[in-house]
Residue, then its C-alpha position, 0 to 999 in steps of 0.5 A: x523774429x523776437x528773442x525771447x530771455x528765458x528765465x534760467x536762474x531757478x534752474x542754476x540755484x537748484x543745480x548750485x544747492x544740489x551740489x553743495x548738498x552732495x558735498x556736505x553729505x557725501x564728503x570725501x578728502x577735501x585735501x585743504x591742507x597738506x600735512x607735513x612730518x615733523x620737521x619739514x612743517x615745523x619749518x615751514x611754518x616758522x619761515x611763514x611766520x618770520x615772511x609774514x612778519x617781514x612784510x608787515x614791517x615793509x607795509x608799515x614802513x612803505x606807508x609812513x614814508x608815503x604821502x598818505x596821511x590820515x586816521x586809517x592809515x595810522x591805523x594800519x601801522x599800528x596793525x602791522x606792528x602789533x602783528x608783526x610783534x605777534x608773529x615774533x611771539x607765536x615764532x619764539x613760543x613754538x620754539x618754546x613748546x618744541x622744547x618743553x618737556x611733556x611732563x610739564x603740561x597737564x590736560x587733567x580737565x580735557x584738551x581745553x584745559x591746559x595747566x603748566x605742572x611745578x616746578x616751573x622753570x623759565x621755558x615753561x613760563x615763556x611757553x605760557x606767555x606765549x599762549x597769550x598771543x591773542x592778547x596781541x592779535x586780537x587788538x591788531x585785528x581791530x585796529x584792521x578793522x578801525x583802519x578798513x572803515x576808515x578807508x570806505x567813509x573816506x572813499x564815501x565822502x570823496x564820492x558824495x563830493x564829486x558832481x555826478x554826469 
């Protein structure tokens, strides 16, 4: 007796994309993220903070100290310490905007639109230095992004190189 494959993959999309069609238009709690009260979750996320920090500097220290060399490589230390100086600057501007005074910020234009109200004193200033982490983490992100190509031309070269069986 000759087995027959019977082609089953139209009946499985129709089954994935009605499923996700259902999902997208009858949502319900999607429970993605939990919630915590103040002060349980401003803890939490200072603690994750200063983890993330910490193993970063552990990569960028387990790689310098490697046999590993090269342009990827370098471009990875240089993530893990412009990270980690983010994350230091995200952890002390939450502090920062924990203890500015509300009356201080000024959403006159809508939520987008934050301005710092005079007079300014050094926590409101160190707040809005704060705001401006992107200008690290961006950067760091590509730096992941330079070393991450680095590591698939290299990987593409040592496979061009060796003889195929």
């Amino acid at each position: 007796m000759i087995y027959v494959a019977r082609n089953h993959w139209p009946w499985r999309v129709f089954l994935s994309l009605t499923a996700l069609l259902a999902m997208v238009l009858r949502p319900e709690h999607a429970w993605a993220l939990q919630s915590h009260g103040p002060p349980e979750g401003f803890y939490v996320h200072q603690m994750a903070h200063i983890l993330y920090a910490c193993s970063l500097l552990y990569l960028a220290r387990d790689v310098r100290r490697s046999a590993l060399r090269g342009q990827g490589w370098r471009h990875l230390r240089t993530f893990c310490f412009l990270m980690t100086s983010w994350n230091l600057i995200a952890l002390v501007g939450h502090f920062a905007e924990k203890s500015l005074n509300p009356s201080a910020l000024s959403t006159i234009n809508g939520y987008l639109s934050l301005h710092l109200v005079a007079p300014i004193d050094w926590l409101d200033l160190l707040y809005f230095v704060a705001k401006l982490d992107h200008l690290i983490s961006v950067p760091a992100l590509l730096f992941l992004l330079l070393a991450l190509r680095a590591f698939h031309q290299q990987l593409d070269a040592s496979n061009a190189s060796e003889p195929h069986a």
